[in-house]
PDB file of N, CA, C, O and CB in Angstrom:
ATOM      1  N   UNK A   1      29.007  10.991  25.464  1.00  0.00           N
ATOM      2  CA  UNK A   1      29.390  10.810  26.855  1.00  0.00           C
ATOM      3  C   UNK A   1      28.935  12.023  27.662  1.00  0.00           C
ATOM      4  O   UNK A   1      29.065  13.143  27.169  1.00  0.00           O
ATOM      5  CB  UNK A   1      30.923  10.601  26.987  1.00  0.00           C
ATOM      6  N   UNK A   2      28.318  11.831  29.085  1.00  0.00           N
ATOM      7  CA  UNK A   2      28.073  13.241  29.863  1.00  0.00           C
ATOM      8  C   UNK A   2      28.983  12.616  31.024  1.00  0.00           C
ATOM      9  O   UNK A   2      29.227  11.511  31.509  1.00  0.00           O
ATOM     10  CB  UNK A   2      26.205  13.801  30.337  1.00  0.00           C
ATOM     11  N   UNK A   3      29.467  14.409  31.243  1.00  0.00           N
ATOM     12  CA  UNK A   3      30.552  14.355  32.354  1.00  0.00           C
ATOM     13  C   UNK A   3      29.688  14.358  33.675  1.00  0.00           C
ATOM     14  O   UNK A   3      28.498  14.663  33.585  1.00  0.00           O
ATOM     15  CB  UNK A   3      31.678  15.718  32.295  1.00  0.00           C
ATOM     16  N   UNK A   4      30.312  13.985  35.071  1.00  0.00           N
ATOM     17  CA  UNK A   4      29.402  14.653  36.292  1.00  0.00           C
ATOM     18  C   UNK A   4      29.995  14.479  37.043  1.00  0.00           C
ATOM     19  O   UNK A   4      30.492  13.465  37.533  1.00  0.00           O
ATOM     20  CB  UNK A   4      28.148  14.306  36.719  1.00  0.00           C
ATOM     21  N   UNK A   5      30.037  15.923  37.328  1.00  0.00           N
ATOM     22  CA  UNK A   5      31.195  16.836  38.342  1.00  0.00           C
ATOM     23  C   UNK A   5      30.486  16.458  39.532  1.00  0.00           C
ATOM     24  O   UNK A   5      29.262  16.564  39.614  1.00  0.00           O
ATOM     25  CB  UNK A   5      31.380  18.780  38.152  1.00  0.00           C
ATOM     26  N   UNK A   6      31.252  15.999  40.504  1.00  0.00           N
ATOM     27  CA  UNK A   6      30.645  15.554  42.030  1.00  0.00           C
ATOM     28  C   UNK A   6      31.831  16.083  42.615  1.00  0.00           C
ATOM     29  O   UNK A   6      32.926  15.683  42.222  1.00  0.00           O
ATOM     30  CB  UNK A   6      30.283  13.754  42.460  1.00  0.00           C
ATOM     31  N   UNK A   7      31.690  17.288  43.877  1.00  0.00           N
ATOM     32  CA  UNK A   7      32.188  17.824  44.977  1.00  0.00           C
ATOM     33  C   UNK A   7      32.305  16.958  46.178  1.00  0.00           C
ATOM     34  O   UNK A   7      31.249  16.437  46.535  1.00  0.00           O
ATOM     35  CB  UNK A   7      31.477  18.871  45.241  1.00  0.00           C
ATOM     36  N   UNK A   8      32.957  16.795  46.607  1.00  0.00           N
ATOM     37  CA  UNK A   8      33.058  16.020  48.230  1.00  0.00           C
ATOM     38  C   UNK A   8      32.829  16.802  49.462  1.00  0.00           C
ATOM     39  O   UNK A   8      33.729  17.553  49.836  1.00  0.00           O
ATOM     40  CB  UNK A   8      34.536  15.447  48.543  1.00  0.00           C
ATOM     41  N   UNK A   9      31.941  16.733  50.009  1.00  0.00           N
ATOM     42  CA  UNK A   9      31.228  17.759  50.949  1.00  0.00           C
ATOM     43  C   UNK A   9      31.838  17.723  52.385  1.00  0.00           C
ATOM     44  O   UNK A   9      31.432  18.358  53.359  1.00  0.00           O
ATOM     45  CB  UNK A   9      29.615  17.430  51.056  1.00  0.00           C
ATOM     46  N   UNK A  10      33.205  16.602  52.312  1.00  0.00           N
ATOM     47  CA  UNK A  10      34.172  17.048  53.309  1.00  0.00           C
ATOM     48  C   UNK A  10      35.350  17.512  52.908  1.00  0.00           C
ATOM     49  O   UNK A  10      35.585  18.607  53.418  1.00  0.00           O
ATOM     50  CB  UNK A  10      34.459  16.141  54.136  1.00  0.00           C
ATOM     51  N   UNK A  11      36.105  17.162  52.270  1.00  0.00           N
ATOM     52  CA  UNK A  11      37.167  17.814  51.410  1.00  0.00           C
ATOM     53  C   UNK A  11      36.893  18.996  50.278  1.00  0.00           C
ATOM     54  O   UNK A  11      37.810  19.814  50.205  1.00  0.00           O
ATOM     55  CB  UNK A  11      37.756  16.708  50.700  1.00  0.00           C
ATOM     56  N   UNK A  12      36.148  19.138  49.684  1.00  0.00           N
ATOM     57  CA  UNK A  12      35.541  20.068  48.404  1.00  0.00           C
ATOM     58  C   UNK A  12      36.571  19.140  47.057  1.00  0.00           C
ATOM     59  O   UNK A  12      36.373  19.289  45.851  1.00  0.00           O
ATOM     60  CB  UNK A  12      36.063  22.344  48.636  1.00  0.00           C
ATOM     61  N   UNK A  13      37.320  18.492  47.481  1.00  0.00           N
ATOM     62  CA  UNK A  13      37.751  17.753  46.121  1.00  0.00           C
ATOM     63  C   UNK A  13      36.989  17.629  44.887  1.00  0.00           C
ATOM     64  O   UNK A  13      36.035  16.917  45.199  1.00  0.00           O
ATOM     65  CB  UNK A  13      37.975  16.486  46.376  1.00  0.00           C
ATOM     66  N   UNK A  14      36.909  17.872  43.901  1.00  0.00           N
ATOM     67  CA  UNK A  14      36.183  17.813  42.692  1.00  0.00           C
ATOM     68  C   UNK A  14      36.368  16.649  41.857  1.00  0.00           C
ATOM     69  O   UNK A  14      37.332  16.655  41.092  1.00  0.00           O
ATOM     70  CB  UNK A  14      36.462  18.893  41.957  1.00  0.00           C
ATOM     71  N   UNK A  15      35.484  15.509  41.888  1.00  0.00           N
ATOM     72  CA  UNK A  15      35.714  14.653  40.727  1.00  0.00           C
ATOM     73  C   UNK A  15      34.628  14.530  39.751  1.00  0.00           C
ATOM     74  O   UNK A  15      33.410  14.694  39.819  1.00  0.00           O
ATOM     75  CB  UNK A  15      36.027  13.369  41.153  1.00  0.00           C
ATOM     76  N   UNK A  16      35.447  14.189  38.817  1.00  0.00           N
ATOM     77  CA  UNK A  16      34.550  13.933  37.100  1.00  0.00           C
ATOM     78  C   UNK A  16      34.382  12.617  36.997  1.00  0.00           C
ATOM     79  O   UNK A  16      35.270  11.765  37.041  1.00  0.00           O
ATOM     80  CB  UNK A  16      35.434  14.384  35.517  1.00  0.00           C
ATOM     81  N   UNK A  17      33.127  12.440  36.845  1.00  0.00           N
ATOM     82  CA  UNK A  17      33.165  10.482  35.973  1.00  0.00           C
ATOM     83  C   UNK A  17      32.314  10.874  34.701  1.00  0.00           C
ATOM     84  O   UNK A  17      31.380  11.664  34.553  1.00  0.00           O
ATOM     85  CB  UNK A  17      31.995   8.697  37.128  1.00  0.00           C
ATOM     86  N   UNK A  18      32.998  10.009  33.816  1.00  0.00           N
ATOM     87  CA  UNK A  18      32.048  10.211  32.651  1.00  0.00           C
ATOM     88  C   UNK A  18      31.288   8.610  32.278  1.00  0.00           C
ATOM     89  O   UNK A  18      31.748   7.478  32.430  1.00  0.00           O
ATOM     90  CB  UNK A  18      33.049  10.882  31.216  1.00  0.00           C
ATOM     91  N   UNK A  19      30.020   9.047  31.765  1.00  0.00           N
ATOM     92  CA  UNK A  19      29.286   7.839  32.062  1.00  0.00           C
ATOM     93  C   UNK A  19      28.022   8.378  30.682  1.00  0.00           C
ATOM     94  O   UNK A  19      27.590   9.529  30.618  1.00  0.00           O
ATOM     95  CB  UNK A  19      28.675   7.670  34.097  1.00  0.00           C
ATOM     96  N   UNK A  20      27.686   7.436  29.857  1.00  0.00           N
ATOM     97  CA  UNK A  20      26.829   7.331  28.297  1.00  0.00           C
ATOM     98  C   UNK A  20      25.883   7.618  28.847  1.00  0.00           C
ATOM     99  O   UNK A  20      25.531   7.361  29.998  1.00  0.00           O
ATOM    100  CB  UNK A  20      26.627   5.981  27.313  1.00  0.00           C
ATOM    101  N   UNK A  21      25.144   8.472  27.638  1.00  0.00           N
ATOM    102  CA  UNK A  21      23.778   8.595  27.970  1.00  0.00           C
ATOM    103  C   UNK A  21      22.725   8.034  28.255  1.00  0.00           C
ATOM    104  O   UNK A  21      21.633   8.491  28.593  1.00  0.00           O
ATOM    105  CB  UNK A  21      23.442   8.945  27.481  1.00  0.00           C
ATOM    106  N   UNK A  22      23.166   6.782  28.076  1.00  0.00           N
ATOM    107  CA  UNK A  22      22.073   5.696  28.436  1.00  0.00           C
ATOM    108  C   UNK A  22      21.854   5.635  29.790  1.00  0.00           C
ATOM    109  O   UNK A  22      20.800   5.886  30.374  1.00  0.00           O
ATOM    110  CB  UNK A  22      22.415   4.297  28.009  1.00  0.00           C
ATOM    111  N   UNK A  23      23.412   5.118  30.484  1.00  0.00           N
ATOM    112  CA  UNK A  23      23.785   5.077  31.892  1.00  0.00           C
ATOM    113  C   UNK A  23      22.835   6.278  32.275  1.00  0.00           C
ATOM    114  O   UNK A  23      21.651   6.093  32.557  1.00  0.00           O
ATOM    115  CB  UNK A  23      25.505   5.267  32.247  1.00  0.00           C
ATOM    116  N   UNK A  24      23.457   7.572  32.266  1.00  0.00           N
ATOM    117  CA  UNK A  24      22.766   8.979  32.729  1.00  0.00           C
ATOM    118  C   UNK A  24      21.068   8.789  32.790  1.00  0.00           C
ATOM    119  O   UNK A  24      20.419   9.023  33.810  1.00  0.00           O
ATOM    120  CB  UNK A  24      23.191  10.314  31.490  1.00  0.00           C
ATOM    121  N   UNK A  25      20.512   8.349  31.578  1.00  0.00           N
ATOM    122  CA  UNK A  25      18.564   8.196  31.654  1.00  0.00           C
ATOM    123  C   UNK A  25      18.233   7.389  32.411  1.00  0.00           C
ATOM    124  O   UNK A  25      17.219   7.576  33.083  1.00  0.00           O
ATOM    125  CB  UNK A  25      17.667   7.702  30.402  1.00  0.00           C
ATOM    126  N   UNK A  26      19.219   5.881  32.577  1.00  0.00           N
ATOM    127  CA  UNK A  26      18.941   5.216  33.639  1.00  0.00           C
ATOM    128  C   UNK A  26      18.981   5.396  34.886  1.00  0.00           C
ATOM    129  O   UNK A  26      17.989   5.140  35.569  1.00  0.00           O
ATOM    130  CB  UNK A  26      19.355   4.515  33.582  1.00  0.00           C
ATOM    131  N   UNK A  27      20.059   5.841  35.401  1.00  0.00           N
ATOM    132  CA  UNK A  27      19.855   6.468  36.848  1.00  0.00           C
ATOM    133  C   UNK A  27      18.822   7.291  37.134  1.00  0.00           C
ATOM    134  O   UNK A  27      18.168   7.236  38.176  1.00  0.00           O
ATOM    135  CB  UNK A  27      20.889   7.217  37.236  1.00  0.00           C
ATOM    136  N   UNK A  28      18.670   7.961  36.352  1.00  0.00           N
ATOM    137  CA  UNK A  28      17.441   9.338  36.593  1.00  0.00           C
ATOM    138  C   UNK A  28      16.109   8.917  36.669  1.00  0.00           C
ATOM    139  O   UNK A  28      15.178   9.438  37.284  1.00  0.00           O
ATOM    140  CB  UNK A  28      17.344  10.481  35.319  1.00  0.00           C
ATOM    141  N   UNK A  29      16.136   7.403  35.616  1.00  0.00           N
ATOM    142  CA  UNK A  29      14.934   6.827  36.048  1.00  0.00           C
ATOM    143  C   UNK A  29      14.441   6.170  37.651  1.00  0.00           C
ATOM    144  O   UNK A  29      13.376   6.105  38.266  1.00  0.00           O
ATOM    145  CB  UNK A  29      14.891   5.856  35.133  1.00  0.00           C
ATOM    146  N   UNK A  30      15.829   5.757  37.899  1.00  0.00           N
ATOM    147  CA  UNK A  30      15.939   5.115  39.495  1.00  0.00           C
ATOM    148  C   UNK A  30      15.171   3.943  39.573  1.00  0.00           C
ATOM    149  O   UNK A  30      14.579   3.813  40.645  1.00  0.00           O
ATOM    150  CB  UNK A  30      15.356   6.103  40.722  1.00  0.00           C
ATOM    151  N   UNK A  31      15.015   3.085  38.774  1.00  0.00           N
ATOM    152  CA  UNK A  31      14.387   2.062  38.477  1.00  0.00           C
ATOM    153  C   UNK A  31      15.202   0.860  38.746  1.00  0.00           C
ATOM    154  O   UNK A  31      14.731  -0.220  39.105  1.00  0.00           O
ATOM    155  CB  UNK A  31      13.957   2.174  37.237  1.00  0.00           C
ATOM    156  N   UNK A  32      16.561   1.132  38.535  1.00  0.00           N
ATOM    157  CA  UNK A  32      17.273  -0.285  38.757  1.00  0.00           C
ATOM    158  C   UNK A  32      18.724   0.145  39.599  1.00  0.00           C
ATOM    159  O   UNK A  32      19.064   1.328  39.589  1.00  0.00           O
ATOM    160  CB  UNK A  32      17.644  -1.161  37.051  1.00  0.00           C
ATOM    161  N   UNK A  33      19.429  -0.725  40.214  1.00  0.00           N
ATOM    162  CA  UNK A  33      20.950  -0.507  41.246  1.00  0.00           C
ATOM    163  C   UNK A  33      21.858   0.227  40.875  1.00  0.00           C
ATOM    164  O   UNK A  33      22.111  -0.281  39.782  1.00  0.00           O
ATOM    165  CB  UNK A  33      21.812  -1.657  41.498  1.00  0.00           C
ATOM    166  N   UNK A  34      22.448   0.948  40.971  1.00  0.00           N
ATOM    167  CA  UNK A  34      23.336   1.210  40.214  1.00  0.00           C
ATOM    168  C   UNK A  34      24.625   0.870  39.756  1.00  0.00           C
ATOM    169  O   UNK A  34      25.339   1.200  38.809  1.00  0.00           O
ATOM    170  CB  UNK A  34      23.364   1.875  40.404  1.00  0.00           C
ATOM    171  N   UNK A  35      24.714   0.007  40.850  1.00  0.00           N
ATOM    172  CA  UNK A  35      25.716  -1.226  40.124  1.00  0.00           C
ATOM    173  C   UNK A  35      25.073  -2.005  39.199  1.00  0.00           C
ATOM    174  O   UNK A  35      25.682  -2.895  38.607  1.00  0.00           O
ATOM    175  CB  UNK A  35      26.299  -2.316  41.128  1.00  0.00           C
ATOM    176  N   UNK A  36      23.826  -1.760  38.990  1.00  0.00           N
ATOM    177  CA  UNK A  36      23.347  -2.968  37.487  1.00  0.00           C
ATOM    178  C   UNK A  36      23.490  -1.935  36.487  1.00  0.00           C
ATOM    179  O   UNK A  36      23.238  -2.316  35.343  1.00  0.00           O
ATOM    180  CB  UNK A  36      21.389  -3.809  37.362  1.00  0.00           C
ATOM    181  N   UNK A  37      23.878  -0.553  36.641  1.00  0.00           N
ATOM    182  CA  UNK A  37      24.011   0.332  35.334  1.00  0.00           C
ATOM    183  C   UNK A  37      25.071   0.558  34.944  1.00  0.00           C
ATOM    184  O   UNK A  37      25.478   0.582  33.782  1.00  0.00           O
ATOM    185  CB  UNK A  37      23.542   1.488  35.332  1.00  0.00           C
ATOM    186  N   UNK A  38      25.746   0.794  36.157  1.00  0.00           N
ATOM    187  CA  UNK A  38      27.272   1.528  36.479  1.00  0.00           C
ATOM    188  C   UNK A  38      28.286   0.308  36.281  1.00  0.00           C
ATOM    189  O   UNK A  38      29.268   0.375  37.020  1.00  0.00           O
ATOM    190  CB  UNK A  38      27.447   2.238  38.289  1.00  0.00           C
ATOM    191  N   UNK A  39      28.228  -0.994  35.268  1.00  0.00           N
ATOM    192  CA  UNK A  39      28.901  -2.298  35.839  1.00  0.00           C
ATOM    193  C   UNK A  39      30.080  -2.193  35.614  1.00  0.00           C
ATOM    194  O   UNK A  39      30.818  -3.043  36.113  1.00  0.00           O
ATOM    195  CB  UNK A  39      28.509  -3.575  35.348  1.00  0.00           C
ATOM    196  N   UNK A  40      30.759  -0.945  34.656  1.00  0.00           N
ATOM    197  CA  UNK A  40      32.018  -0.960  34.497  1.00  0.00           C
ATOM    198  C   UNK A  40      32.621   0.361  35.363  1.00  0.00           C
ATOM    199  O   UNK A  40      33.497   1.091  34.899  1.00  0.00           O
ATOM    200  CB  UNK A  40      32.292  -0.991  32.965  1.00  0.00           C
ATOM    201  N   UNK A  41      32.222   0.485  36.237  1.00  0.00           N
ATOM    202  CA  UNK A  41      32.896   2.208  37.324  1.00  0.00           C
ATOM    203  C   UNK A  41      33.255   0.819  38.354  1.00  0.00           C
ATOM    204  O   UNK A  41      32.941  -0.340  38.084  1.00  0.00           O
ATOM    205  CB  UNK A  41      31.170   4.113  38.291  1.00  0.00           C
ATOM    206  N   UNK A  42      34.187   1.396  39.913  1.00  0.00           N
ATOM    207  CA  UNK A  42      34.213   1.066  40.412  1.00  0.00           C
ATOM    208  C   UNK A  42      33.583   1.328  41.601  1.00  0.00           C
ATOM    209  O   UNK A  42      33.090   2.450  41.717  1.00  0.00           O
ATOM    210  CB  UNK A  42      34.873   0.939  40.170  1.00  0.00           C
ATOM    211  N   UNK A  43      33.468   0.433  42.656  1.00  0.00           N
ATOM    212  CA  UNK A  43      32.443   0.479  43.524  1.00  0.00           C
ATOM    213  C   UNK A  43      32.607   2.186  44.494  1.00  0.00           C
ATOM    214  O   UNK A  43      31.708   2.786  45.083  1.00  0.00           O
ATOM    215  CB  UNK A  43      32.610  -1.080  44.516  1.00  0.00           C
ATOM    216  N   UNK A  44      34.033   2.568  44.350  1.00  0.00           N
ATOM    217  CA  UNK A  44      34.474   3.694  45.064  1.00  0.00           C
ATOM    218  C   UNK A  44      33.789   4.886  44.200  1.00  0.00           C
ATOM    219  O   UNK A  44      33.291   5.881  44.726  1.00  0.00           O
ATOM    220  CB  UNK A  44      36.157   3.752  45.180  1.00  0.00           C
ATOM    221  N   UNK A  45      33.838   4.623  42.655  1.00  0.00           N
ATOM    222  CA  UNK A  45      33.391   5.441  41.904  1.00  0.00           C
ATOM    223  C   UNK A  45      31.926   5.590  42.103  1.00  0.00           C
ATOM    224  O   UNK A  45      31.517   6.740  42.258  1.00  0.00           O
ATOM    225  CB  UNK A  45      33.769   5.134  40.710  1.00  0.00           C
ATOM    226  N   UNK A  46      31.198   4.759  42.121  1.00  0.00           N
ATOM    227  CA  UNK A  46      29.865   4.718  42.535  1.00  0.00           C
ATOM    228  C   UNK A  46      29.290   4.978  43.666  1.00  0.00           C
ATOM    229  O   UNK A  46      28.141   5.416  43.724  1.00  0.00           O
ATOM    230  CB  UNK A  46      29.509   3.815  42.375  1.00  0.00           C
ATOM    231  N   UNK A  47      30.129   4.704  44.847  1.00  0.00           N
ATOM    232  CA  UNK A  47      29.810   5.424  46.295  1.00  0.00           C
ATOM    233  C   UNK A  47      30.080   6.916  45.962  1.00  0.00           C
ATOM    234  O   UNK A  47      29.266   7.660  46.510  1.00  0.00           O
ATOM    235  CB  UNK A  47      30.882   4.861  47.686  1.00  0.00           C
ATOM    236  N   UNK A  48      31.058   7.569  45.170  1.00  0.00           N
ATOM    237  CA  UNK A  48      31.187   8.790  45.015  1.00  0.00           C
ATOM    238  C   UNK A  48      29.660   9.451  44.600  1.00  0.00           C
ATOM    239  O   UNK A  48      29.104  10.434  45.091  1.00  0.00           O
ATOM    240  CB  UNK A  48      32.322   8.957  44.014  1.00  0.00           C
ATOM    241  N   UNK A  49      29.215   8.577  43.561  1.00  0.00           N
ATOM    242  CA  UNK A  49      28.163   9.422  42.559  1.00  0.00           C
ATOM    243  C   UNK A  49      26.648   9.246  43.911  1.00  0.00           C
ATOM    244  O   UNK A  49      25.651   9.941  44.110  1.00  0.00           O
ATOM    245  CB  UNK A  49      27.822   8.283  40.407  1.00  0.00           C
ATOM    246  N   UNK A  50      27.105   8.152  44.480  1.00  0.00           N
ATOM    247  CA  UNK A  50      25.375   7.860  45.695  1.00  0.00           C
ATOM    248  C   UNK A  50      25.948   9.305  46.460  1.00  0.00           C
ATOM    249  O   UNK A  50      25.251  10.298  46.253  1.00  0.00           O
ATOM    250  CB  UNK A  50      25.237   5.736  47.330  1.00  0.00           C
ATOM    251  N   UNK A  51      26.984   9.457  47.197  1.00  0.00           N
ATOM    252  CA  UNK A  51      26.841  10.111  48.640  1.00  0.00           C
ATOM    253  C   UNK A  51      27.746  11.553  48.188  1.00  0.00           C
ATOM    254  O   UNK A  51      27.355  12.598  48.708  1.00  0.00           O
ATOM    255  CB  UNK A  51      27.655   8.980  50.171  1.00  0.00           C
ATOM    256  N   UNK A  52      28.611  11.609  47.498  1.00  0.00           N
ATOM    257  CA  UNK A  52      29.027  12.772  47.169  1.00  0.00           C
ATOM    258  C   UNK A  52      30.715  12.164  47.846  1.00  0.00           C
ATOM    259  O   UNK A  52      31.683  12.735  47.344  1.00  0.00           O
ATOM    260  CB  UNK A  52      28.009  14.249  47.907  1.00  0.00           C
ATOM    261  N   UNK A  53      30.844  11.708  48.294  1.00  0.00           N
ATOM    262  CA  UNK A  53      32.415  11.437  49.192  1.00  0.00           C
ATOM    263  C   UNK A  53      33.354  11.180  48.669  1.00  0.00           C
ATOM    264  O   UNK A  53      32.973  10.438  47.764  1.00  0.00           O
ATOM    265  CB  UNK A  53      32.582  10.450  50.071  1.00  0.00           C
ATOM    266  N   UNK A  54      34.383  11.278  48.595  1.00  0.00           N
ATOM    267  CA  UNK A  54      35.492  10.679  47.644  1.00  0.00           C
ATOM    268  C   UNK A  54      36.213   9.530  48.659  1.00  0.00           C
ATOM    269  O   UNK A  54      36.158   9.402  49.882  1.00  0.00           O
ATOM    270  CB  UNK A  54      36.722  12.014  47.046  1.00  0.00           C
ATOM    271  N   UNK A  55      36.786   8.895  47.806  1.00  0.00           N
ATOM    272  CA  UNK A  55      37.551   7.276  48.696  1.00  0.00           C
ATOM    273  C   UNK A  55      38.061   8.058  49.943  1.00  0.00           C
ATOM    274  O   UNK A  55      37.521   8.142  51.046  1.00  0.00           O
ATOM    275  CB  UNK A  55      39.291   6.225  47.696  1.00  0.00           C
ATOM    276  N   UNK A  56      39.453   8.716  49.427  1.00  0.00           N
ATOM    277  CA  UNK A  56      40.174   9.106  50.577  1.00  0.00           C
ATOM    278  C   UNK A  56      39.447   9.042  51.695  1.00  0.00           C
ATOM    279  O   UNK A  56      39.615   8.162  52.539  1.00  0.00           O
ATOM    280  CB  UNK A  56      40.680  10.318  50.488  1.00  0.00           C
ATOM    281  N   UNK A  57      38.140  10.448  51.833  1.00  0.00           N
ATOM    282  CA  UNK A  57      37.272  10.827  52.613  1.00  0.00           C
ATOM    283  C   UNK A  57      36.623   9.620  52.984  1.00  0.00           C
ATOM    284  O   UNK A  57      36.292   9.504  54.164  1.00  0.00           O
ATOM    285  CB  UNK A  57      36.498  11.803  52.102  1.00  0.00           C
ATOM    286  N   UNK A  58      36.461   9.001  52.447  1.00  0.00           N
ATOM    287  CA  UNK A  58      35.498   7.643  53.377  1.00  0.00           C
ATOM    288  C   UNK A  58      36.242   6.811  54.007  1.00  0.00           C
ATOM    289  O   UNK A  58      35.828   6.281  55.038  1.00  0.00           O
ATOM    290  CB  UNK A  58      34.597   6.565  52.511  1.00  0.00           C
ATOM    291  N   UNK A  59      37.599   6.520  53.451  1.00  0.00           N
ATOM    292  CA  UNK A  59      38.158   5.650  54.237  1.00  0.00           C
ATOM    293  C   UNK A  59      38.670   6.694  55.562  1.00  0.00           C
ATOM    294  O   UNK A  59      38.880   6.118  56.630  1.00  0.00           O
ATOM    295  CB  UNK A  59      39.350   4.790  53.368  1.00  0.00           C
ATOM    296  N   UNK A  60      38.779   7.519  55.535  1.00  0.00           N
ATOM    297  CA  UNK A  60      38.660   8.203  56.757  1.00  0.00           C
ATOM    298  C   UNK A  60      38.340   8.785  57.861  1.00  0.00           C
ATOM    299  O   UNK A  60      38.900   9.257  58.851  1.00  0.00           O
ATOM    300  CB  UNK A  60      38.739   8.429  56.766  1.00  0.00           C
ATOM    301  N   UNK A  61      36.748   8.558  57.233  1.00  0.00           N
ATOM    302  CA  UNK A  61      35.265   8.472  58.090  1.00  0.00           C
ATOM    303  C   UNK A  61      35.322   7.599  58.906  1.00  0.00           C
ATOM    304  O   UNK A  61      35.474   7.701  60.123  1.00  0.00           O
ATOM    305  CB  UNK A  61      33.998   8.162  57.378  1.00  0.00           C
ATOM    306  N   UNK A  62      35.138   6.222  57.944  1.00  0.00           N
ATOM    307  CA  UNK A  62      34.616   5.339  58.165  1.00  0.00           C
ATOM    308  C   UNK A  62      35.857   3.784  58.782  1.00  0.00           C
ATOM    309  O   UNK A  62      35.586   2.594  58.945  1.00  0.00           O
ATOM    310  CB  UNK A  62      33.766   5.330  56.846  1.00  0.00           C
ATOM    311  N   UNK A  63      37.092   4.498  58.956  1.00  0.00           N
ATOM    312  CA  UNK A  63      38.301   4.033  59.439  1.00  0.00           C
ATOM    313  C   UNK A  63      37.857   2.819  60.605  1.00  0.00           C
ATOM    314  O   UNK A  63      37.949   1.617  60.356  1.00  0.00           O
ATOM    315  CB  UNK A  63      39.202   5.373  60.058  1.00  0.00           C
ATOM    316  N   UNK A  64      37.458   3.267  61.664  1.00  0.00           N
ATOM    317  CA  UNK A  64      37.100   2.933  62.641  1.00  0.00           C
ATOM    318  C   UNK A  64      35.877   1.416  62.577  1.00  0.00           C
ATOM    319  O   UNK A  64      35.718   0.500  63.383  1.00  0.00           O
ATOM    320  CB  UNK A  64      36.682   4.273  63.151  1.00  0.00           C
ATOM    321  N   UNK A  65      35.186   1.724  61.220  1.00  0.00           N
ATOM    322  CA  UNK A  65      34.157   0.712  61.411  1.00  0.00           C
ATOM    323  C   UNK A  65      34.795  -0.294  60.621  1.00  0.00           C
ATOM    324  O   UNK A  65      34.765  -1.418  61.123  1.00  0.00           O
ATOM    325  CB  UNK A  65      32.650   1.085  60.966  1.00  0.00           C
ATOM    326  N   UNK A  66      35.293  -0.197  59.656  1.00  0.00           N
ATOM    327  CA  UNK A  66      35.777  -1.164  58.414  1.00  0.00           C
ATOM    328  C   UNK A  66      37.249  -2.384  59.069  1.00  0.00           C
ATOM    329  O   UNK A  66      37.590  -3.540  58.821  1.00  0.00           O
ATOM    330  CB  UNK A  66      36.507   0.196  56.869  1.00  0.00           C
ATOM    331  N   UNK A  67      37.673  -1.415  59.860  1.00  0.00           N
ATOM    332  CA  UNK A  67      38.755  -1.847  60.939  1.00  0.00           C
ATOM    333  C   UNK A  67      40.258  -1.547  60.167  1.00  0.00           C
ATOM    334  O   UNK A  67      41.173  -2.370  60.187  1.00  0.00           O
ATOM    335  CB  UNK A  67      38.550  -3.685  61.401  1.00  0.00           C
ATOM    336  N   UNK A  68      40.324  -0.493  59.627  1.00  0.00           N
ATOM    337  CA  UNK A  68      41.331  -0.010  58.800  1.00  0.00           C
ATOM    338  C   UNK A  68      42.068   0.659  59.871  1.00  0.00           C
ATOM    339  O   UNK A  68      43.231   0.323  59.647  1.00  0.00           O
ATOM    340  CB  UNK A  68      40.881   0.886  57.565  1.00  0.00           C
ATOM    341  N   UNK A  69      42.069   1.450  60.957  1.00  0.00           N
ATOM    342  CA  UNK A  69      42.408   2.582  61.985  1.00  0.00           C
ATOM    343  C   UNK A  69      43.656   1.360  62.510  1.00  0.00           C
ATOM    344  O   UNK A  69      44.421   1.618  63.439  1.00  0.00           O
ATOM    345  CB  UNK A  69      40.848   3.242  63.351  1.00  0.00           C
TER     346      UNK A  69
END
Protein backbone atom coordinates (compact mmCIF):
# COMPACT_ATOMS: atom_id res chain seq x y z
CA UNK A 1 0.00 0.00 0.00
CA UNK A 2 1.46 3.77 -0.61
CA UNK A 3 0.22 6.44 1.61
CA UNK A 4 -0.44 10.18 0.02
CA UNK A 5 -0.34 12.91 2.19
CA UNK A 6 -2.45 15.75 0.46
CA UNK A 7 -2.49 19.34 2.29
CA UNK A 8 -5.54 21.54 1.65
CA UNK A 9 -4.28 24.77 0.33
CA UNK A 10 -7.14 26.57 2.16
CA UNK A 11 -7.28 25.09 5.47
CA UNK A 12 -3.60 23.31 5.61
CA UNK A 13 -5.66 20.23 6.92
CA UNK A 14 -3.59 17.17 6.20
CA UNK A 15 -5.14 14.09 4.73
CA UNK A 16 -3.81 10.51 4.05
CA UNK A 17 -5.46 8.09 1.49
CA UNK A 18 -3.90 4.98 1.00
CA UNK A 19 -4.23 3.52 -2.38
CA UNK A 20 -2.05 -0.06 -4.07
CA UNK A 21 0.55 0.22 -6.11
CA UNK A 22 -1.09 -0.51 -8.99
CA UNK A 23 -3.69 2.35 -8.40
CA UNK A 24 -0.41 4.74 -7.69
CA UNK A 25 1.40 3.53 -11.52
CA UNK A 26 -1.88 4.10 -12.89
CA UNK A 27 -2.51 7.52 -12.11
CA UNK A 28 1.03 8.52 -12.89
CA UNK A 29 0.45 7.05 -16.11
CA UNK A 30 -2.66 9.46 -16.63
CA UNK A 31 -3.96 7.31 -19.17
CA UNK A 32 -7.32 6.54 -17.75
CA UNK A 33 -10.20 8.64 -15.09
CA UNK A 34 -9.61 8.35 -12.05
CA UNK A 35 -12.66 7.22 -11.04
CA UNK A 36 -11.92 4.15 -13.42
CA UNK A 37 -8.83 3.53 -10.96
CA UNK A 38 -9.89 5.00 -7.78
CA UNK A 39 -13.47 2.81 -7.96
CA UNK A 40 -13.43 2.07 -4.39
CA UNK A 41 -12.39 5.93 -2.71
CA UNK A 42 -15.07 8.24 -2.64
CA UNK A 43 -15.83 10.87 -5.02
CA UNK A 44 -14.83 13.56 -2.08
CA UNK A 45 -11.75 11.42 -1.66
CA UNK A 46 -10.85 11.77 -5.18
CA UNK A 47 -11.65 15.49 -5.60
CA UNK A 48 -9.18 15.68 -2.65
CA UNK A 49 -6.31 13.76 -4.56
CA UNK A 50 -7.35 16.04 -8.27
CA UNK A 51 -7.36 19.62 -6.52
CA UNK A 52 -5.77 19.33 -3.14
CA UNK A 53 -9.22 20.55 -1.15
CA UNK A 54 -10.74 18.76 1.48
CA UNK A 55 -14.82 18.27 1.56
CA UNK A 56 -15.34 20.69 4.34
CA UNK A 57 -13.32 23.31 2.20
CA UNK A 58 -15.26 22.74 -0.92
CA UNK A 59 -18.45 22.64 0.35
CA UNK A 60 -17.60 25.98 1.48
CA UNK A 61 -16.23 27.38 -1.61
CA UNK A 62 -18.43 26.17 -3.60
CA UNK A 63 -21.72 26.71 -1.20
CA UNK A 64 -23.20 29.20 -3.33
CA UNK A 65 -23.08 27.23 -6.68
CA UNK A 66 -24.24 23.70 -5.56
CA UNK A 67 -27.16 25.65 -3.72
CA UNK A 68 -26.16 24.40 -0.25
CA UNK A 69 -25.80 28.35 1.28
Amino acid sequence: MVNVSVTCPNCKKKSVLQMTEQQCRELNKGEKHIQDILTDFSPEDRETLISGICPKCWDEIFADEEGIA
